[in-house]
Residue, then its C-alpha position, 0 to 999 in steps of 0.5 A: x882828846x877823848x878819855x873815856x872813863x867806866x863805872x865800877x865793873x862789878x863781877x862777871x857781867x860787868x867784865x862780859x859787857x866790857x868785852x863786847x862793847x869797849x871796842x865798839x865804845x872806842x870806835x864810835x866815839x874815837x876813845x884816845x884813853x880808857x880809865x875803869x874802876x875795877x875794885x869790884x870785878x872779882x865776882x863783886x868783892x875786890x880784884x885778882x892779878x889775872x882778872x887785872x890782866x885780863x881787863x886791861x886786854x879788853x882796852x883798859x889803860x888804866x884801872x882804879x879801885x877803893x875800899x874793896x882794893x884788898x878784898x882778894x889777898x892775892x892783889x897784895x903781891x900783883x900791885x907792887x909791880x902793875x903800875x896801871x892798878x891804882x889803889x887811893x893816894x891817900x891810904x897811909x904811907x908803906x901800903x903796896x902799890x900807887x895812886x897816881x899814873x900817868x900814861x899816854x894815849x894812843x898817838x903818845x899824849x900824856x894823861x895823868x890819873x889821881x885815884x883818892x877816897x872819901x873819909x865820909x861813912x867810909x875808912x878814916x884815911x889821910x885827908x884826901x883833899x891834901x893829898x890830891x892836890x901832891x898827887x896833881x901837882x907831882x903831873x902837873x909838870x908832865x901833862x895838863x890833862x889829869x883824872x881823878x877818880x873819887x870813891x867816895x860815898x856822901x854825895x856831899x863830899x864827892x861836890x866840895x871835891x869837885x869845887x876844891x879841883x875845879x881849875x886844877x883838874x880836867x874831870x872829878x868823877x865819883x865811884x863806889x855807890x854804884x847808881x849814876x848820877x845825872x849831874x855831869x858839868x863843866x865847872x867855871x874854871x873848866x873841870x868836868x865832874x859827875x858825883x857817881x859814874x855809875x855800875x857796869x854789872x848787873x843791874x837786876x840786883x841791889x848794887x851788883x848784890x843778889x836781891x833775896x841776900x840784900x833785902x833780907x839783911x834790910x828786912x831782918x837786921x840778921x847777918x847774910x852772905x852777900x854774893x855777886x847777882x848773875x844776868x846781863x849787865x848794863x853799862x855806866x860810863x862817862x866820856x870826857x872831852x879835854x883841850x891837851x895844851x890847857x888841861x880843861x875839859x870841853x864837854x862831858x857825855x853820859x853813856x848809860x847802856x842796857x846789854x841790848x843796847x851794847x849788843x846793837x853797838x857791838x854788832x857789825x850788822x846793826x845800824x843802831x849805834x847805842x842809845x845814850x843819854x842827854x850830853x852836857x858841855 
């Protein structure tokens, strides 16, 4: 089973190049399940019910989000009754929506999706290491194969949660500080993990920020309206190969496409097939 897994999208860029290169994506690397974080796909702060609607048109099967999930106040009646829009587990009980899904592959196999966020230099939610492990447990008894998405922002953290799955879930992949890492393994007892899949947006930018509007605030200290950067975007995402019977991951690629490279894979015409970087397994 292939389980491909997209880095924040962030504003319209990112959700252009997810339209023109997830289908190719599925194509040449046989994608059995496609995951994304799309907290940030509503012009870079939160996300929109037809935004949602639209994404999971392109191919998405299920989306996952943090700390900005409530950026755009119309979420807040879109969540309670779009099962595939996760928010964190671990927000305190009586918020709308879930953390936690599980869906099915193309050929009908289950995969179970975890979505929890980190407590380190972030909102003080419940401890994400207790509940992920309710959250795994309540899938464990439909499917092996369990994801879990942790928005997080110490690289620290994002690690010890990775050792604290390891065995329990077949990938741990780190969001929200929107620069890849090039960590991606496999754990002993057969987790893959990866503390930051990265940004799919523009990436001429200061994490999708337009750079005059983020380098002021550095340089002055003064308070500055943040807003999406335009252009062309680049592509963070991870592909996870996983054994269905025993839930453990057998491999773990690094796709890390620039908007030319994405182009040349979505053109019939081209023999290039997209440049990615060095797999691990």
């Amino acid at each position: 089973m292939k389980i491909l897994f997209i880095g924040d999208i962030f504003g319209k860029p990112g959700r252009e190049i997810v339209r023109r290169a997830l289908p190719a994506l599925i194509d040449q690397h046989s994608i059995d399940f496609v995951i994304a974080n799309g907290e940030n796909s509503a012009a870079g702060f939160g996300i929109t019910g037809d935004i949602a609607d639209v994404l999971f048109g392109y191919g998405i099967d299920v989306m996952t989000s943090g700390n900005h999930i409530w950026d755009k106040k119309e979420v807040l009646e879109y969540i309670p009754r779009q099962s595939k829009l996760l928010r964190p587990a671990n927000f305190p009980a009586g918020v709308p929506g879930r953390g936690s899904y599980l869906g099915r592959t193309r050929t009908g196999e289950p995969v179970g999706v975890v979505n929890v966020m980190g407590r380190v230099f972030m909102t003080p939610l419940d401890d994400p290491f207790a509940v992920v492990l309710k959250e795994i447990e309540a899938l464990r008894a439909r499917t092996r194969v369990i994801i879990v998405d942790f928005h997080a922002e110490a690289t620290s953290e994002k690690v010890a949660m990775a050792w604290h799955l390891d065995g329990r879930a077949t990938a741990v992949l780190g969001t929200h500080t929107h620069v890849q890492t090039a960590d991606d393994r496999i754990l002993p007892k057969g987790t893959a993990c990866m503390t930051d899949v990265g940004m799919t947006g523009p990436h001429d930018s200061i994490i999708g920020v337009t750079v005059e509007a983020a380098l002021g605030r550095f340089l002055t200290a003064m308070p500055a309206r943040f807003e999406a950067a335009s252009g062309v975007g680049r592509l963070n995402a991870v592909v996870i190969t996983a054994d269905p019977a025993t839930g453990k991951a057998t491999h773990i690629l690094r796709l890390n496409m620039s908007h030319q490279e994405v182009e040349d894979l979505a053109s019939p015409s081209s023999p290039v097939k997209g440049v990615l970087t060095p797999s691990r397994s």
